[in-house]
GUVEXDO-305762 format. One record per residue (C-alpha): z, y, x. Coordinates in pm, whole numbers, padded with zeros to 5 digits, always signed. Each point is the difference from the previous one (the first is absolute). Example, Ala and Ser with C-alpha at 12.3 -4.5 7.8 and 13.67 -1.06 7.14 Angstrom:
+00780-00450+01230
-00066+00344+00137
// end
This chain:
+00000+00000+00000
-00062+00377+00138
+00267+00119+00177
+00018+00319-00288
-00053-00244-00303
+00280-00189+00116
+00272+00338+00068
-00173+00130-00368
+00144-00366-00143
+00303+00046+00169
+00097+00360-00144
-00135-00116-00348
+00278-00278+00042
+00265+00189+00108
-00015+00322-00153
+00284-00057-00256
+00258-00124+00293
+00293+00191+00014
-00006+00128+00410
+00398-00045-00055
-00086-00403-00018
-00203-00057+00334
+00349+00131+00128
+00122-00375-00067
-00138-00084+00336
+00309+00054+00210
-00224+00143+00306
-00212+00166-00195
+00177+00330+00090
-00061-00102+00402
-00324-00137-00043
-00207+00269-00182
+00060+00257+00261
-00180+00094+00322
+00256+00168+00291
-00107+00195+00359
+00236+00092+00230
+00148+00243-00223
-00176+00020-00358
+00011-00257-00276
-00232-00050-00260
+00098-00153-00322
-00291-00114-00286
+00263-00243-00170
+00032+00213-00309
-00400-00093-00037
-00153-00277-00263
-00126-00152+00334
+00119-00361+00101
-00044-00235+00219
-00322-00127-00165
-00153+00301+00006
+00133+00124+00331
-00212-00303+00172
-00285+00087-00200
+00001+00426+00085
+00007-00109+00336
-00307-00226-00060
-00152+00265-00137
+00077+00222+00351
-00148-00268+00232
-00343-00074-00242
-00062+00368+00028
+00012-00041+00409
+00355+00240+00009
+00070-00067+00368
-00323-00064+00158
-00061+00370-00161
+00304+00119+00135
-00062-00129+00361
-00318+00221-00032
+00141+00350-00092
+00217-00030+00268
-00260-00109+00224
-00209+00277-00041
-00274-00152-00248
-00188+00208-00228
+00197-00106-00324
-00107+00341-00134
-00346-00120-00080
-00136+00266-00249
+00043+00235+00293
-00041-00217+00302
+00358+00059+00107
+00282-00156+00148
+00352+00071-00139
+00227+00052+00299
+00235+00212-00106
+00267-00260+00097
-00127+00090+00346
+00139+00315-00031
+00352-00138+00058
-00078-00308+00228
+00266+00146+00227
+00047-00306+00162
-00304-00257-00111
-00257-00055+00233
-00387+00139+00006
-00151+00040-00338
-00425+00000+00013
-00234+00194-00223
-00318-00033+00123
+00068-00166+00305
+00234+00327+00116
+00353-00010+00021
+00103+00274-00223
+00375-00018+00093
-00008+00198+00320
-00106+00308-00240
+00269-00095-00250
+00228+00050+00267
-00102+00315+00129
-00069+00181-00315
+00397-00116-00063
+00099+00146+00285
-00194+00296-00041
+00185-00006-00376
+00330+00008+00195
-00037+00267+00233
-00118+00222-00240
+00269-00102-00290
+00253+00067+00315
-00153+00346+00075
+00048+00132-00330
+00316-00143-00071
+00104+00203+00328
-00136+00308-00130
+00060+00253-00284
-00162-00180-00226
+00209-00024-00313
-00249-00135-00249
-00324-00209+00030
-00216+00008-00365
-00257-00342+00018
-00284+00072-00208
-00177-00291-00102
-00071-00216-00282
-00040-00394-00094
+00116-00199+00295
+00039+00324+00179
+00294+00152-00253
+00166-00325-00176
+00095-00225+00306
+00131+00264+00222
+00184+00232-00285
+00136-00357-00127
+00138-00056+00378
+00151+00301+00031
+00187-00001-00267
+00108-00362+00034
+00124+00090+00324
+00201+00306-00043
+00288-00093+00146
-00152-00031+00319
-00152+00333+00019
+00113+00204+00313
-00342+00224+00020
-00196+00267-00243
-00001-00020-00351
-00287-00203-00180
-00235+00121-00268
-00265-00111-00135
-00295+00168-00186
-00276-00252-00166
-00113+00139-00333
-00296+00226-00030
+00169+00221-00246
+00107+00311+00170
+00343-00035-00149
+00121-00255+00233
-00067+00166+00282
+00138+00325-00078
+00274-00115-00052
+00001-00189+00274
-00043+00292+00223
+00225+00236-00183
+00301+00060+00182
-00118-00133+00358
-00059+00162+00321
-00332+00007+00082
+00107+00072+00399
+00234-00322-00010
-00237-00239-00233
-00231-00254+00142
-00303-00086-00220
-00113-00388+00040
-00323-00033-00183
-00135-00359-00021
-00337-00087-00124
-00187-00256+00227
-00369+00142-00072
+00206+00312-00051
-00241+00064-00327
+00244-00086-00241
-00060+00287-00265
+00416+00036-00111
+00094-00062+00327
-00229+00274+00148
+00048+00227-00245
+00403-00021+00038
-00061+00043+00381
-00240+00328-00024
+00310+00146-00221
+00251-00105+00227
-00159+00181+00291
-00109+00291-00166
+00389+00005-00097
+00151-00022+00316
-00270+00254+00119
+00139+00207-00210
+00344-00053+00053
+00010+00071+00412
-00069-00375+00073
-00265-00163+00275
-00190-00331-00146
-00152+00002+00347
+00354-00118+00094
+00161-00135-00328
-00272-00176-00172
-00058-00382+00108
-00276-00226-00141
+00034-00409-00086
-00349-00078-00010
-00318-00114+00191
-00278+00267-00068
+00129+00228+00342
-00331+00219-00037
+00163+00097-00340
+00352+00032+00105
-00118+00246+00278
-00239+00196-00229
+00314+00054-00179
+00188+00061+00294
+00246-00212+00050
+00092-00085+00389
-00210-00346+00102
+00377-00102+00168
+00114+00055-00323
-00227-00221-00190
+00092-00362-00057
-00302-00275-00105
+00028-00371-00139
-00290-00224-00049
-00159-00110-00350
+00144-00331+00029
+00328+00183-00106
+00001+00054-00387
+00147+00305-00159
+00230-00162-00201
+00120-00259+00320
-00021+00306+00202
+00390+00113+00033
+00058-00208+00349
-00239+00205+00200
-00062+00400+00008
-00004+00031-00390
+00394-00059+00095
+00062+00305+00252
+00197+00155-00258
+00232-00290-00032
+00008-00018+00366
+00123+00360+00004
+00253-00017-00265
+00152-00313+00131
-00112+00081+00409
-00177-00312+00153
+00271-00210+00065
+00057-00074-00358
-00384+00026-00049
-00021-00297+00232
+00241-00154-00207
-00210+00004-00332
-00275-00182+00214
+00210-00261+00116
+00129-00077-00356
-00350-00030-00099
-00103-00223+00329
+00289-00236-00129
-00149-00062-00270
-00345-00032+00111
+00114-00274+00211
+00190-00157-00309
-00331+00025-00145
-00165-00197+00241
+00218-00276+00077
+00237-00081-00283
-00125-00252-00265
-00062+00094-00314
+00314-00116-00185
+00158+00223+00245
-00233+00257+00074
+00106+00293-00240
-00334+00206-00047
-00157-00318-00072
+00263-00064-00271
+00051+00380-00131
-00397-00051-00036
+00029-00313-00209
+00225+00077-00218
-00224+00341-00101
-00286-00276-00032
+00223-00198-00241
+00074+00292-00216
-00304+00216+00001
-00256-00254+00031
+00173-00328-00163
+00220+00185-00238
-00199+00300-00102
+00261+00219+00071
-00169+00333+00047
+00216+00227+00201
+00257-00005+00248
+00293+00200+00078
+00142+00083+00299
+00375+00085-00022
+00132+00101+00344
+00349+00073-00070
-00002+00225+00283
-00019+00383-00010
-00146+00018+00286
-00282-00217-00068
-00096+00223-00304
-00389+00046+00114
-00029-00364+00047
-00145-00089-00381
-00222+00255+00089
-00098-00129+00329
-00027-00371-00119
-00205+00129-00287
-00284+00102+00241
+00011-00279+00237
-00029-00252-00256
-00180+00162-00295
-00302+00143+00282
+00004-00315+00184
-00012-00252-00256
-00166+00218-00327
-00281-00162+00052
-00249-00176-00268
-00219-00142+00258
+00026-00270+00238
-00082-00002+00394
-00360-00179-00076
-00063+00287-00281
+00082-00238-00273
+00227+00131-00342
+00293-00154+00013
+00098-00267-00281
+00397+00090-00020
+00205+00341+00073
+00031+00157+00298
+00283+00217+00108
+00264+00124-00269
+00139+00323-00088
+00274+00094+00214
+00248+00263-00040
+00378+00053-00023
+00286+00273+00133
+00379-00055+00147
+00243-00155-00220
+00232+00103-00089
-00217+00263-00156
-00251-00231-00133
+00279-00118-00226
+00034+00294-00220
-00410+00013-00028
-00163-00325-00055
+00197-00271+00041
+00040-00017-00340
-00378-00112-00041
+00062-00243+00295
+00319-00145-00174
-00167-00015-00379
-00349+00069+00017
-00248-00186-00119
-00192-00046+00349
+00160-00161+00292
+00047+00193+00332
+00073-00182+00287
+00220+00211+00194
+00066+00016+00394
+00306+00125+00085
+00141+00097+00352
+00303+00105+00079
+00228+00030+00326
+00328-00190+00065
+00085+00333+00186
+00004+00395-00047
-00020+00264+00255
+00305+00156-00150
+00286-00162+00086
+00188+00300-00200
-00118-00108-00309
+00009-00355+00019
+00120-00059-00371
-00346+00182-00092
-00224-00297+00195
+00223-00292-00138
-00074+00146-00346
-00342-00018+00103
-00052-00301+00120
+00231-00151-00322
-00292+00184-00278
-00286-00163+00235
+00113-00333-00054
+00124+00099-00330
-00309+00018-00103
-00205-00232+00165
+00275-00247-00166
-00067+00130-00354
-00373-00015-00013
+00070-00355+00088
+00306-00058-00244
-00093+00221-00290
+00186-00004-00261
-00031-00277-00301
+00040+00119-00375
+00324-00220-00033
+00169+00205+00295
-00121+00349-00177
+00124-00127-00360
+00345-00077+00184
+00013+00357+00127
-00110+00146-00337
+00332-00231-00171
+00200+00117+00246
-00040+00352-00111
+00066-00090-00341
-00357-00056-00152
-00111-00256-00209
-00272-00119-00237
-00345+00147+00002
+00064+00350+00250
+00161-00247+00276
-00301-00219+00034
-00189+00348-00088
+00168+00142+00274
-00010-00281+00277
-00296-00097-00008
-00054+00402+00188
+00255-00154+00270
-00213-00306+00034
-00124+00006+00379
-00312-00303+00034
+00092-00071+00312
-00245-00209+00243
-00124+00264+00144
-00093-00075+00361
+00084+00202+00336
+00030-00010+00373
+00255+00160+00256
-00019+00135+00306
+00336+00029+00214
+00071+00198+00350
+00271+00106+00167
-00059+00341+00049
-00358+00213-00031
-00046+00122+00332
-00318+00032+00214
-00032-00369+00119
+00088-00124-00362
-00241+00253-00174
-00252-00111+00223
+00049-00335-00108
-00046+00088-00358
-00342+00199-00012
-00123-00303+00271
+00095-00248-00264
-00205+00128-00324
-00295+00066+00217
+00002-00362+00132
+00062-00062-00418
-00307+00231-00055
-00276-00220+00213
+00177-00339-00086
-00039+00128-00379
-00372+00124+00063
-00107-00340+00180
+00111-00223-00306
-00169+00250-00238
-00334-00017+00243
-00051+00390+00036
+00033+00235+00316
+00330+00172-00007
-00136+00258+00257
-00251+00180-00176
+00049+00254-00287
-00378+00111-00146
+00211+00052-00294
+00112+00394+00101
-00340+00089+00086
-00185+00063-00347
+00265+00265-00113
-00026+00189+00350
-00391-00004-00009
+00006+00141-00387
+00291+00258+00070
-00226+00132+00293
-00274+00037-00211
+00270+00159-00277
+00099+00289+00222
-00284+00222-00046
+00004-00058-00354
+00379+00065+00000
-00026+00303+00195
-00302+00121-00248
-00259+00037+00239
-00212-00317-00150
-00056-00109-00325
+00121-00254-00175
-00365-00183-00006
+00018-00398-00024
+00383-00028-00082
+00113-00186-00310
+00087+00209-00341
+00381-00058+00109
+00008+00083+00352
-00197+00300-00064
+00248+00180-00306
+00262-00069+00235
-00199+00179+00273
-00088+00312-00226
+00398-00001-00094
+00128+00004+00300
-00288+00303+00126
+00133+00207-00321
+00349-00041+00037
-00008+00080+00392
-00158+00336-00029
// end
């Protein structure tokens, strides 16, 4: 029988089973859970058994998982729409051997544009500098504003902002307030085209112009295009490149992360990388009942794929990690929102879910109520450290940790209508408004979800983390058949807005557009003046 067929005839079977039973197993608690030197990742509150366990993992070695695997990290060109390797676990192969693209080893460069990273994160931490404003957007904004703020306990250098949108409101406000003689400006765009990006930087500069600033001196470029960054004059020693075998979104390890690096001063920046290394060598080595991307990739095949579960939210309950739905949202949803496969196929089944979420406990007072009675099932991901960086405040992390579990537990549990009528007696109803009213206190329960547990999030840890759902990305994207490292999908709605702008800005007509698009057009030119 098909390896799918046969996972489809297992969910139709068990879909009724309580989760609470499977917990007869005694080990079941030990057994369903994946561990690295310091993480743990527990799937036990899943619908997924033994069975079915043997059967995902069938499912990872038909699709040619590892032999795939060996390739990316040898240098192959897995990207094939674009004739690309994806390296960027190259860009922290601090202590791995040579890495080939091409038949050049590109880690010599790795290593130098890293050290050129550090000197220059050292010189402005040793200078005035008292903030640094990235300006990017994509890959270039979420994984290094998500860092930062994950790590801002450890920062001992400038302040961090970040300025992405095209809408002028973010960056005024952005530079409202700031010293234009103290502020660095990082712009990163690697054709350095980018329309928001550009448009963001031309502001910036004409701001700090205007303010008593230098960009010769405070302006620094993350990109590759160096005739561009000079024509905008930006200082070639200030200019830092990466190849196209990095992708925007796996981009953070390299110079997209100079802001990090600054924040957090290379030392901890080297930190990140090494978390991430760790697990790229976990990757590599550990078998799949024990390798945890492999299993935090199967159980997202079970639900989204097997299940039909639609969505997926990701529940750091972690302040600090308060970008990360964000930044998951982008890795997965570009990588894997795809409706093609490699050989240019459709695809027969879906592809990548919906993925969103914010930090508990916040989430709790939103939508939890939808996840908890709803009539569509979320599989939620929650993460949560054992530790705070506030030892002060202590009895705020333990009651933390307590509504994490809490409520990983009740999605499980639930709540039967016998329990609810109880509670309804108990405050002295009876007859047709108790049952009336339990049945509103009736939780279904079964509802399936997956933790992740760390000590503490610092650098090494984090750097674990965002290493461990890209690893879940391509193992996700090679069961599914598609290329995880291309994203044709932005481009239509760049190519029409570029068209749009003269027509926007009234100097073309609205010739060829469709009824709609036009009336909103000839609003927009009235109400503008």
């Amino acid at each position: 029988m098909d390896i799918w067929k046969s996972l489809k005839s297992r969910q139709n079977a068990v879909a009724d089973r309580p989760l609470l039973a499977l917990f007869e197993e005694d080990d079941r608690a030990s057994d369903f859970v994946v561990e690295t030197a310091n993480m743990r990742f527990d799937y036990a509150k899943t619908n997924i058994d033994r069975d079915t366990r043997a059967d995902l993992v069938k499912l990872a070695e038909h699709a040619g998982v590892a032999a795939k695997r060996d390739a990316m990290f040898a240098g192959a060109e897995i990207n094939e729409t674009e004739g690309r390797a994806v390296l960027h676990t190259a860009l922290r192969n601090l202590d791995g051997g040579p890495v080939m693209v091409d038949g050049q080893d590109v880690m010599p460069g790795v290593l130098d544009t890293l050290a050129a990273m550090r000197a220059f994160a050292n010189k402005i931490r040793a200078s005035d500098t008292t903030d640094v404003v990235n300006i990017g957007i994509g890959g270039s904004d979420l994984g290094p504003a998500m860092a930062t703020a994950a790590l801002s306990p450890y920062h001992d250098g400038p302040r961090c902002h970040f300025v992405s949108n095209v809408d002028g409101a973010q960056i005024a406000d952005t530079l409202r307030g700031l010293d234009a003689k103290t502020t660095l400006v990082i712009v990163a765009s690697k054709t350095f085209t980018t329309i928001e990006t550009m448009t963001n930087a031309r502001t910036a500069k004409a701001w700090m112009i205007d303010h008593g600033g230098d960009p010769k001196v405070q302006f620094a470029a993350l990109s590759t295009a160096e005739e561009k960054t000079a024509d905008f004059g930006i200082d070639p020693d200030q200019v830092f490149g990466f190849e196209d075998w990095v992708g925007g979104r796996y981009s953070v390890w390299g110079p997209i992360g100079l802001s990090v690096m600054i924040a957090i001063g290379p030392k901890g920046f080297d930190a990140f990388l090494r978390g991430a290394q760790a697990m790229d060598t976990h990757f590599r080595v550990a078998d799949p009942l024990e390798n945890m991307p492999m299993m935090l990739a199967l159980v997202g095949i079970w639900h989204n794929q097997i299940c039909d579960y639609a969505t997926r939210a990701v529940l750091p309950y972690d302040q600090r990690l308060a970008y990360l739905p964000a930044y998951l949202q982008q890795l997965e949803m570009e990588s894997n929102g795809k409706s093609v496969q490699i050989d240019g196929t459709p695809v027969d089944h879906h592809t990548g879910p919906v993925v969103w979420g914010v930090v508990g406990t916040n989430g709790q007072h939103a939508f939890y109520q939808l996840i908890h009675q709803g009539t569509r099932i979320i599989p939620c991901e929650f993460l949560v450290a054992a530790n705070g960086h506030e030892p002060e405040l202590t009895h705020h992390h333990k009651l933390l940790v307590a509504n994490c579990l809490a409520q990983s537990e009740a999605l499980m549990r639930g709540r039967s209508f016998g329990e609810a009528s109880k509670m309804m007696a108990a405050k002295g109803l009876t007859g047709a408004e108790q049952e009336r009213q339990a049945q509103h206190r009736v939780f279904p329960g079964n509802r399936p979800s997956t933790t992740l547990v760390y000590p503490l999030l610092d650098p090494y840890t984090l750097g674990q983390i965002v290493a461990l759902y890209e690893h879940r990305v391509f193992v996700e994207g090679v069961i599914l058949g598609i290329n995880s490292y291309d994203q044709w999908g932005v481009e239509l709605g760049k190519e029409l807005a570029t068209s749009l702008g003269p027509v926007v800005e009234g100097v073309e007509p609205t010739t060829g557009k469709d009824g709609s698009t036009a009336s909103l057009v000839d609003y927009v030119l009235k109400h503008s003046g």
